[in-house]
N, C-alpha and C positions, 0 to 999 in steps of 0.2 A: 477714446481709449481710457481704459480706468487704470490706475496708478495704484500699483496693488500695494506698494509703500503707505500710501494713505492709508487706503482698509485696513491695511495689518495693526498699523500705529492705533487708527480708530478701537478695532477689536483686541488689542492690547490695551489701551486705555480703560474700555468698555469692561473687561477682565477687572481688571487694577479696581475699578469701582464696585464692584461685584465683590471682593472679600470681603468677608467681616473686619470690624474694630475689634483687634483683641490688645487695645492700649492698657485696659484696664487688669486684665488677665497677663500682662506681660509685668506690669507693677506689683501684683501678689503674687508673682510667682518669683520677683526682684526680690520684695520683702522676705519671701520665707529664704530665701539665700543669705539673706542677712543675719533671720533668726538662728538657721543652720552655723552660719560662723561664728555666733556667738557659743551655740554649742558645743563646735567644736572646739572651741578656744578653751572652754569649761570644762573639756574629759581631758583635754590634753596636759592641763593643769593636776590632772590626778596621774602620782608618778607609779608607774607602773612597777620599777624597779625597785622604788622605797616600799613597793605593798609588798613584793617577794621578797624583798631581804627580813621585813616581820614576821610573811610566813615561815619562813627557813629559823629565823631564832626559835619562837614559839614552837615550830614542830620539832627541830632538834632539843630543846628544854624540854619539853612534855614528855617526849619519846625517850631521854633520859631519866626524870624522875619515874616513870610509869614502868621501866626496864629496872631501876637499880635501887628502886625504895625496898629498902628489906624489910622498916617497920610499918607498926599502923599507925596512920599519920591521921593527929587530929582534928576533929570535925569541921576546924577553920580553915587548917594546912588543905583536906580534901576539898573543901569548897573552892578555896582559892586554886588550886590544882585544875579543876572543871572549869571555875572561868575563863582563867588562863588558854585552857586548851582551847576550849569553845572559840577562842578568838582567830584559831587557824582556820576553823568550817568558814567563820564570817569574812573575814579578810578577803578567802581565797572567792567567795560567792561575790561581791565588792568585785576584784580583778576580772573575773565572769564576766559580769554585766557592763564593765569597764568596755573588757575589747566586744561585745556585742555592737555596744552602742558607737564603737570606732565604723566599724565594720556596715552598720546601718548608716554611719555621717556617708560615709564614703559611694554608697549605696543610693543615696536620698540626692545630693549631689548632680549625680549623674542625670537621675531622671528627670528632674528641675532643670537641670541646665538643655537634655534633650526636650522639655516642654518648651521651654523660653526658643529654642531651636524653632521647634513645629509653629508654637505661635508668630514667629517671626515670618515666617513661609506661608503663614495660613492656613494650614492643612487641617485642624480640629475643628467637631462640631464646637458650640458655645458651648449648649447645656454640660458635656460629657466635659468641660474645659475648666468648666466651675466647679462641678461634681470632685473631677480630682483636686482640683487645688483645694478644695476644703475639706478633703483626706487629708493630705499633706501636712496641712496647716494643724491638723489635731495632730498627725503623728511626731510631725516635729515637735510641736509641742510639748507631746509624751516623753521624747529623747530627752528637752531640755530640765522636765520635772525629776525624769529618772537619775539624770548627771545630775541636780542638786540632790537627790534620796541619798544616790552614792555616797557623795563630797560629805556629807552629814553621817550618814552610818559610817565610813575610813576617820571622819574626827573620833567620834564616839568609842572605834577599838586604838585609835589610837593612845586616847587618855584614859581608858582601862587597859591597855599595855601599861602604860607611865605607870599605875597607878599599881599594879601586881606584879611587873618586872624586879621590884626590889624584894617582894617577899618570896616568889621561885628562885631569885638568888640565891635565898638568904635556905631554901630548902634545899637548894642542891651545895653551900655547902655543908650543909648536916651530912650530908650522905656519908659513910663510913669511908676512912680516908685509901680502903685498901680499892675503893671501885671510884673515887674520884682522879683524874687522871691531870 
């Protein structure tokens, strides 16, 4: 009489040996989780709320001197004027790319963690297993290059904010005192 307990255990066994090793594939797909929260740690570090409260001064200053300048202001005043503004288009491009790159962490995340899933189960070919983690591994990447671009372009309006905040002060209060408020 055959002992279909045995067989079965045998042809589970016989299975069990028959998956691929994907140890290795289970380790870089570990790593870019890593690199991933270190990225995430780095956007998160960029405060969201402090970049709209610049937009909001900046576009309310600009929107008032460009509304109630009655005269013509000289060739330093307008320069200074344009920079100043300029720094609402940049800011707000900066917050843009901020929540893209939240939105892709969140996104990146998932399928890494359903990769490390499938590898664990065994279900992917090799080649197509390598193929994407060394997608991955460039895109993440890119995230992490992009969130240093950010963090560097938000210094840079930051201290051209500091650095023309005191002279659009100093132009809105010129403004005649019957439209300053």
């Amino acid at each position: 009489m055959i002992d279909w307990r045995v067989i079965c255990a045998i042809f589970i066994l016989f299975l069990w040996g028959c998956k691929p090793d994907f140890t290795a594939e289970k380790n870089a797909a570990s790593s870019l989780l890593n690199v991933l929260n270190n990225v995430e740690r780095n956007v998160q570090e960029i405060d969201a709320r402090l970049i709209k409260q610049y937009i909001n001064n900046v576009s309310e200053k600009c929107k008032k001197l460009q509304q109630e300048t009655t005269d013509t202001l000289t060739l330093e005043d307008a320069q200074l004027l344009v920079d100043f503004c300029a720094l609402d288009q940049h800011l707000q491009s900066c917050l843009h790319r901020k929540e893209l790159i939240d939105a892709e962490v969140v996104q990146t995340r998932t399928q890494l963690f359903n990769l490390k899933t499938d590898l664990e189960e065994g279900r992917p070919h090799k080649d197509s297993v390598n193929n994407y983690i060394e997608q991955e591994f460039l895109f993440v990447e890119s995230l992490d290059q992009s969130t240093e671009q950010i963090i560097a372009e938000l210094n840079g309006c930051f201290n051209t904010y500091a650095e023309l905040n005191e002279e659009i002060d100093r132009l809105l209060i010129s403004l005649p005192n019957e439209v300053v408020e």
